[in-house]
Each structure stands twice: as structure tokens, then as C-alpha cells.
C-alpha positions as CSV (number, residue, x, y, z in Angstrom):
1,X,0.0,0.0,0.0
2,X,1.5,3.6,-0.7
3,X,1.4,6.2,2.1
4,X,-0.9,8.0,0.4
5,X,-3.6,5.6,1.8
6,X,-2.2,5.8,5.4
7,X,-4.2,8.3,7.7
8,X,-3.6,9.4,12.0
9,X,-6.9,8.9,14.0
10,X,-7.1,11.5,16.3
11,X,-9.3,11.1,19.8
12,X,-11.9,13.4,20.3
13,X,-11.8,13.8,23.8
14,X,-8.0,14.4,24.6
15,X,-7.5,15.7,20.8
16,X,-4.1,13.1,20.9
17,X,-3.3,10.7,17.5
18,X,-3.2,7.4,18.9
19,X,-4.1,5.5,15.8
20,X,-2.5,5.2,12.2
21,X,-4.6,3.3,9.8
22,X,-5.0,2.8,5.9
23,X,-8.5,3.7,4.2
24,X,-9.4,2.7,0.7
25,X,-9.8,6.5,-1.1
26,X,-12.0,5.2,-3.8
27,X,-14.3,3.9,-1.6
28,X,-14.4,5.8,1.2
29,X,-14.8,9.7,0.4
30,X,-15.9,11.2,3.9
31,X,-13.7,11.0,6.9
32,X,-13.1,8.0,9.1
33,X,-14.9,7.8,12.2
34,X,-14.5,4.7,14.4
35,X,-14.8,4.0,18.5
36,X,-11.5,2.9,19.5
37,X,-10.1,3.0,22.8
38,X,-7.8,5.5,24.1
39,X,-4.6,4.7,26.3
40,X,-5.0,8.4,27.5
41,X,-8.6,8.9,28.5
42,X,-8.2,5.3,29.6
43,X,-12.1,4.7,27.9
44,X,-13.7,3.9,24.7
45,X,-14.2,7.0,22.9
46,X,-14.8,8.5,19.2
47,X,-11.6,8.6,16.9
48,X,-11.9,11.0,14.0
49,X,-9.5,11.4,10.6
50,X,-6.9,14.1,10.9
51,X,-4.7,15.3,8.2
């Protein structure tokens, strides 16, 4: 896969990327969201796409 696929998902709550992830462009043309959980918040909370 190039890097061009390859995005950072960023936690809502403590605004911190914790997550890097590849996402099918073609596909997929609004941003990522996904529940993931976060080693800083220590919970399950809302991961958005950042640039």
C-alpha cells in the first residue's frame, strides 16, 4: 500500500493521535470515524481522521 492511503486517527476527547490506519480512497470519500479506545482517557471514545 502507498502512504498516500495511510491516515492518523485523532481522539476526540484528549484531541491526541493514537491511531495510524490505511483507508481505501475510492471507496471511502468522507472522513473516518470509528470507536476505538484510548490509552489516555483510559475509555472507549470517538476517533476521528486528521490530516
Amino acid at each position: 500500500m502507498s502512504q498516500d492511503n495511510l491516515i492518523k486517527l485523532e481522539c476526540t476527547v484528549c484531541k491526541r493521535d493514537n491511531y495510524h490506519t490505511f483507508k481505501n480512497v475510492r471507496k471511502l470519500k468522507n472522513r473516518l470515524e470509528l470507536k476505538k479506545y484510548c490509552k489516555h482517557c483510559k475509555k472507549s471514545v470517538l476517533h476521528k481522521e486528521s490530516k
